[in-house]
Backbone as numpy.savetxt, mean C-alpha at the origin, in Angstrom:
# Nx Ny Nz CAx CAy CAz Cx Cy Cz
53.10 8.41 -4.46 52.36 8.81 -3.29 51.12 9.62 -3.69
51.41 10.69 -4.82 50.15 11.37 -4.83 49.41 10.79 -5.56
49.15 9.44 -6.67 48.38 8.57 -7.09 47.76 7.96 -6.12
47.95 6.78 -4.90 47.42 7.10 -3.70 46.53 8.05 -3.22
47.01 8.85 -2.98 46.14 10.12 -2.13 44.66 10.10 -2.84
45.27 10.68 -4.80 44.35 10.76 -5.48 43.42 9.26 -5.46
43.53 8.23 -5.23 42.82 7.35 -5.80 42.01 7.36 -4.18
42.57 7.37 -3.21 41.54 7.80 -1.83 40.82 8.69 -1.85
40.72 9.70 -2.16 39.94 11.00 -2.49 38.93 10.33 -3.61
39.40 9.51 -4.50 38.58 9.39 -5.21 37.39 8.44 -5.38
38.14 7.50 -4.44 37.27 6.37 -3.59 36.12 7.23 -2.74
36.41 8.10 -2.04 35.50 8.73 -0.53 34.56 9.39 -1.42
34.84 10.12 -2.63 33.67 11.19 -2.91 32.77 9.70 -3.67
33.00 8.90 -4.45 32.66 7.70 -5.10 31.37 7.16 -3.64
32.11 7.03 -3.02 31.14 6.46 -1.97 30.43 7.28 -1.20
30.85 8.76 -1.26 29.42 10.04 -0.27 28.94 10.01 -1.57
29.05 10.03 -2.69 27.62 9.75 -3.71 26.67 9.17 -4.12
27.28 8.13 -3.71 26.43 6.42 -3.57 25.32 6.60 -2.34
25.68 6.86 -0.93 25.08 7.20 -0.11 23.54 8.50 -0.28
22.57 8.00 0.43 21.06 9.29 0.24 21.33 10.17 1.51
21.11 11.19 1.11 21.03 12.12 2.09 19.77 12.33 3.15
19.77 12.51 3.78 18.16 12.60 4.72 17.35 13.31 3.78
17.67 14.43 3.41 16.60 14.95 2.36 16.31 14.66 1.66
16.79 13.51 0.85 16.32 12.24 -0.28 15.77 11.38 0.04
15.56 11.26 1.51 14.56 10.11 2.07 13.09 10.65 1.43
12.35 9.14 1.08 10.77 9.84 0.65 10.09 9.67 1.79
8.91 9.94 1.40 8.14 10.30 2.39 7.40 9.24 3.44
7.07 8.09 2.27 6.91 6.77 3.01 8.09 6.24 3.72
8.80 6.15 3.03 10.04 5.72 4.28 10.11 6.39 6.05
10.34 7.92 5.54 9.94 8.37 6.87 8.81 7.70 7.91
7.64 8.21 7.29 6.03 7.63 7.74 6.16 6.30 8.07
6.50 5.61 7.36 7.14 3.93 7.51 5.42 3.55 6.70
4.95 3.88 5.23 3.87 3.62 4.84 3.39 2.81 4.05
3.02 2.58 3.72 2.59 1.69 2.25 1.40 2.17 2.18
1.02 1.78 0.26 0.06 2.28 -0.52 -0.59 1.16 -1.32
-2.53 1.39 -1.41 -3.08 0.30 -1.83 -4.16 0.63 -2.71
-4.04 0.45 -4.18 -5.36 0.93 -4.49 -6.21 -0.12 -4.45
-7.48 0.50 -4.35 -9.17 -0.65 -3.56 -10.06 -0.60 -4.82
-10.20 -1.43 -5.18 -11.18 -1.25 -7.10 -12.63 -1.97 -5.84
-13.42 -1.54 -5.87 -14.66 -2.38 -5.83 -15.35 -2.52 -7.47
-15.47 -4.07 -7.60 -15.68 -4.35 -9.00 -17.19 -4.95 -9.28
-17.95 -4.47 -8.07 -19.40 -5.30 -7.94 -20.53 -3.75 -8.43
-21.76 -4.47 -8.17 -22.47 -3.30 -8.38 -23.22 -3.07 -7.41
-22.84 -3.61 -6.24 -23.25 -2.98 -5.17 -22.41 -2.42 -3.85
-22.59 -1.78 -2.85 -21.81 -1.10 -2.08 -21.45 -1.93 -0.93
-19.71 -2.37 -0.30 -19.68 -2.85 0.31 -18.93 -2.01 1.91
-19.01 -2.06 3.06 -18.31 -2.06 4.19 -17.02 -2.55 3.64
-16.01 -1.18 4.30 -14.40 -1.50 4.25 -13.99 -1.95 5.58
-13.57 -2.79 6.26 -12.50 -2.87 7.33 -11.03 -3.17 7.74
-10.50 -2.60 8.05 -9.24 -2.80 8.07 -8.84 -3.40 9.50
-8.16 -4.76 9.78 -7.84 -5.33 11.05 -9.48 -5.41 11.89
-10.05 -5.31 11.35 -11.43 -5.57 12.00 -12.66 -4.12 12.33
-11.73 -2.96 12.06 -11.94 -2.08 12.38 -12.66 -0.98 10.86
-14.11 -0.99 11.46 -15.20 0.37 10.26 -14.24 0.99 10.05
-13.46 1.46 8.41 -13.03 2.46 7.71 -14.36 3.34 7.23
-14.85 3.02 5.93 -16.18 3.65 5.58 -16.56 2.59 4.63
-17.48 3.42 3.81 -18.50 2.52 3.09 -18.21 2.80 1.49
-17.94 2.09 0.54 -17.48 1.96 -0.73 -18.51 1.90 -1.66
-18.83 3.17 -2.11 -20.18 2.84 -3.52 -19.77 1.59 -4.38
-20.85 1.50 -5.14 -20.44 0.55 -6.29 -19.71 0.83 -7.28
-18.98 0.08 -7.47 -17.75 0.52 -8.85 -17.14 1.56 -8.48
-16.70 1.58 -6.98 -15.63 2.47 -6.35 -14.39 2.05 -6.67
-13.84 3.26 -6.56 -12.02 3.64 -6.76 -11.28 3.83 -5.90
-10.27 3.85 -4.89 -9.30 4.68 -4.22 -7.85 4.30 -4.61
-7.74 5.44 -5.07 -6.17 5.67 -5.51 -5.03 5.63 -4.51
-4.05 4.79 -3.88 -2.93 5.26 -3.28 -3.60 5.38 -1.41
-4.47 4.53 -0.93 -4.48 4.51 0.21 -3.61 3.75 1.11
-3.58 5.33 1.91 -2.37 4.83 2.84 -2.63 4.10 4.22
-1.41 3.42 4.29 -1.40 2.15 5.61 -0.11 2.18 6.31
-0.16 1.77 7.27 0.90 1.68 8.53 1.95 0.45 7.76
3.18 0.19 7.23 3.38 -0.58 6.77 3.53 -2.33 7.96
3.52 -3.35 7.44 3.28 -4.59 8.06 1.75 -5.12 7.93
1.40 -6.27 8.49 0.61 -7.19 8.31 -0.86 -6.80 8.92
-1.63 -6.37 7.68 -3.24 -6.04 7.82 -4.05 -7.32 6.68
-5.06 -7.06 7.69 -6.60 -7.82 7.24 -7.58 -7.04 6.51
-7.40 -6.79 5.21 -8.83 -6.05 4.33 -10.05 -6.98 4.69
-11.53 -6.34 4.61 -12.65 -7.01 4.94 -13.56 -6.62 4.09
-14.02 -6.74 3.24 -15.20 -5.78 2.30 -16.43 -6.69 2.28
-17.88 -6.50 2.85 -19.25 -6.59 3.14 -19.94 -5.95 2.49
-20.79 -7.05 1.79 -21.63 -5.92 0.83 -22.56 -5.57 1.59
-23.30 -4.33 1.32 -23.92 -3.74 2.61 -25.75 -4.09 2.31
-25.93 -3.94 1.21 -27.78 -4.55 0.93 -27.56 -6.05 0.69
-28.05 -6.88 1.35 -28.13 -8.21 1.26 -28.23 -9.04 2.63
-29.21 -9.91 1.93 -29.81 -10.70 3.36 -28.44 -11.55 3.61
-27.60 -12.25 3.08 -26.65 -12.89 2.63 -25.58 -12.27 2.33
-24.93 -11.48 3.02 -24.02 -10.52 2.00 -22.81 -11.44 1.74
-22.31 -10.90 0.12 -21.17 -11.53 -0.39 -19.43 -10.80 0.65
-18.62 -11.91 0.99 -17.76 -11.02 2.07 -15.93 -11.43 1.49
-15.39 -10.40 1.31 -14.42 -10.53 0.46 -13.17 -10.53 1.56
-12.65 -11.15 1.31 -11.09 -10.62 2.92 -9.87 -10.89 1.85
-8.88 -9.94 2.35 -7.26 -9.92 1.87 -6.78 -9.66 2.71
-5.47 -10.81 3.10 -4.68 -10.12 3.66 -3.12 -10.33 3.15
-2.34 -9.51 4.29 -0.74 -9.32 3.22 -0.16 -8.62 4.29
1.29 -8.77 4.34 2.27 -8.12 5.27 2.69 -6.81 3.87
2.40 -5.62 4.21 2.96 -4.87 2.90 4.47 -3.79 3.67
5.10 -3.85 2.62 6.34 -3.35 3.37 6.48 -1.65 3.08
7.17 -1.11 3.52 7.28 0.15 3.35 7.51 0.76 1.85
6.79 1.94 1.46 6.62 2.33 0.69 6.15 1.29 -0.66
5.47 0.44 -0.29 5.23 -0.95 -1.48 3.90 -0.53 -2.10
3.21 -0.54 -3.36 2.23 -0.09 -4.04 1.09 -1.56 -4.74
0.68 -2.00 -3.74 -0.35 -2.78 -3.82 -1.70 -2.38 -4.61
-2.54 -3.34 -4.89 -3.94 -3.16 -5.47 -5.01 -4.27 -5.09
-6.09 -4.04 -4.57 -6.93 -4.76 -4.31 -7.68 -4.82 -4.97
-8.63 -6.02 -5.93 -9.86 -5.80 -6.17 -10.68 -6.39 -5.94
-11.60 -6.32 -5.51 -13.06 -7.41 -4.87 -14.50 -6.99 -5.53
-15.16 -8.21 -5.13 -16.74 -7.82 -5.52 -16.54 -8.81 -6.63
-16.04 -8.72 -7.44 -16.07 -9.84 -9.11 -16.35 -11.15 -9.04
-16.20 -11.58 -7.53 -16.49 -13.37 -7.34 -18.18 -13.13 -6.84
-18.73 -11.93 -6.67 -20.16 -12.19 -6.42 -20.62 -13.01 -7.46
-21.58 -14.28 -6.34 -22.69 -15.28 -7.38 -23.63 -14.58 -8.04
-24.23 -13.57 -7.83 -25.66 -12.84 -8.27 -25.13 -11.59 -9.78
-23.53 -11.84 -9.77 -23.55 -10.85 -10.86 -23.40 -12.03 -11.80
């Protein structure tokens, strides 16, 4: 009987360990976020949009590390901003929570 007992006891703590505690939840999970780094790889500066919508404006041979997004299905848009013709880059992707994506655009410009 007390082999039993013991091997139930030893099952339950086995499995509340296995289990995360709320305070081990990260932070994207909470937020429900995902993360994207944006390389602009051209040498000129393009318009960011996200779902159609002005974020800001990206120098040339810009960086952003770890930008954050609502997780699920967005439209990147990048416009180069001097040009009669501008070169126009789009990505899109369903990104899931806490997922660490990378974008890079500008490198298929004809003029570089």
């Amino acid at each position: 009987m007390k082999k039993i007992i013991y091997s139930i006891l030893f099952f339950l703590i086995m499995l509340s360990s296995c289990t995360k505690d709320v305070g081990e939840t990260l932070e994207c999970e909470t937020l429900g976020i995902s993360y994207v780094d944006i390389n602009n790889a051209d040498n000129e500066p393009y318009y960011m949009y996200i779902n159609d919508v002005y974020i800001m404006e990206l120098g040339s041979d810009y960086y952003i590390d770890d930008y954050e997004i609502p997780a699920g299905y967005h439209e990147f848009r990048f416009v180069e901003v001097n040009a009669i013709i501008p070169n126009v880059d789009v990505f899109s992707a369903d990104f899931s929570i806490c997922e660490h994506s990378s974008i890079v655009f500008g490198e298929n410009d004809p003029l570089k």
